[in-house]
N, C-alpha and C positions, 0 to 999 in steps of 0.2 A: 372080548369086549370091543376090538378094536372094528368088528364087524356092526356092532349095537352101534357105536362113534358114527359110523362113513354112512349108516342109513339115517340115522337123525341128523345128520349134517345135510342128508342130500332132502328130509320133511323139513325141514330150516329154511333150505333155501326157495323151496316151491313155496313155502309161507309165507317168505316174505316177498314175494312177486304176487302173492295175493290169486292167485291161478281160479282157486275156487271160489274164491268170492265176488272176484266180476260175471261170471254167468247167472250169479245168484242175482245181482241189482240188475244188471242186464232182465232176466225173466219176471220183475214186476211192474206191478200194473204201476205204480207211482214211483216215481224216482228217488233211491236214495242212495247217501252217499256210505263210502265203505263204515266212517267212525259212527254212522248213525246204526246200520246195521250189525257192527260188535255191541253199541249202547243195547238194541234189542234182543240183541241174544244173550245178554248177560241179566238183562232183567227178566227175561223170558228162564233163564236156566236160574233165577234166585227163585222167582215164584213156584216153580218146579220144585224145586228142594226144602224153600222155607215154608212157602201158601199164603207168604204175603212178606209186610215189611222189608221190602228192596228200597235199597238206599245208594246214596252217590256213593259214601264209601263202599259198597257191597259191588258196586261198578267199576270201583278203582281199583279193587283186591282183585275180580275177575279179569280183567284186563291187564293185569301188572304198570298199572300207571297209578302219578302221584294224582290226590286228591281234587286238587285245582287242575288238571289235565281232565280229570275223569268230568269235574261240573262245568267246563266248557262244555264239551261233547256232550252230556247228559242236555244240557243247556240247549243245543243243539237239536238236539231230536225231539226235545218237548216243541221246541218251535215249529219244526216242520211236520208236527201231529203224530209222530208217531209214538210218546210216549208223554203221561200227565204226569202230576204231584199231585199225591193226595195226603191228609191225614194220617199218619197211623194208630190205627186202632185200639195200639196198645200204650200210645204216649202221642196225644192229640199236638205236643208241642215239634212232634219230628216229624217230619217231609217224608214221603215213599214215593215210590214210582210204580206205575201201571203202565199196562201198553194196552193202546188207543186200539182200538178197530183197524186200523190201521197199522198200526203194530202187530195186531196178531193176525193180518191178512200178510204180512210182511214177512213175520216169520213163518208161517207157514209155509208160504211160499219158497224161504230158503232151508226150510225142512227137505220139503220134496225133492229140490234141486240138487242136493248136496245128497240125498239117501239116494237119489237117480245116478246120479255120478259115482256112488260107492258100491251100487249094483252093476256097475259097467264094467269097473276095476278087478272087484272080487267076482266076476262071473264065470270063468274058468276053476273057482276054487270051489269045494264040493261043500256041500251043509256041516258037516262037522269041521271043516278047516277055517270055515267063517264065524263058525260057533268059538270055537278054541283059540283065533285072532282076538276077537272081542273078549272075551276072559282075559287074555293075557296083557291087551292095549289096553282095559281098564286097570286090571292090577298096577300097569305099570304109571297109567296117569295118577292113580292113589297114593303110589310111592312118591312120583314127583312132588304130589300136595304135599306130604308126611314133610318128603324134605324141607320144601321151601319153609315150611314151620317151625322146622329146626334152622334154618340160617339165623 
């Protein structure tokens, strides 16, 4: 385990230097900033998973920030167009979030960026050892979820 410890310490620390996420806002056409770009990819990864009804708190839990941190930031990138309030469909009294034209030129954009960067990385490793990385980094981001559930 104590190998599992030293290499998430050493993904710890390149995360929080934010490494890969300045070439992503760097590579778009409109400027934005890094908490607007986690707002996009958390509503971009709710509407993936739900097909709709993303919400501040569904931004807070993907982020691990409190509620009032999350609806600045959410606050935030509605201003700067990258992401609306709408309706929800299923209870017209509660707020959702969509991403603007701009949003999903946004994400997109740091799709490509970050899956260019991870083809650079793993390019020396053969189709089965990238097959069987991602198996095992999902199982293990699953577990993390499970846990955090149980805290």
């Amino acid at each position: 385990m104590s190998a599992v410890e030293l290499a998430m310490i050493r993904i710890r620390r390149r995360q929080a230097r934010r490494s890969l996420a300045r070439p992503v806002v760097k590579g778009m056409a409109e400027p934005v900033d890094l908490n607007t770009l986690s707002v996009i990819d958390a509503v971009d990864e709710g509407l993936s998973e739900q097909g709709g009804d993303v919400t501040v708190g569904f931004v807070a839990d993907r982020l691990t920030i409190d509620p009032s941190r999350a609806s600045r930031i959410v606050a935030d990138a509605v201003k700067a167009g990258f992401v609306r309030r709408v309706a929800s469909q299923e209870d017209g009294r509660r707020s959702c979030l969509e991403l603007t034209r701009a949003g999903r030129d946004a994400v997109a954009a740091a799709h490509r960026t970050r899956q260019a960067f991870y083809s650079t990385v793993l390019q020396d490793w053969d189709a089965d050892e990238q097959r069987e990385f991602a198996r095992l980094l999902t199982k293990f981001v699953s577990s993390l979820d499970s846990a955090a559930v149980r805290d």
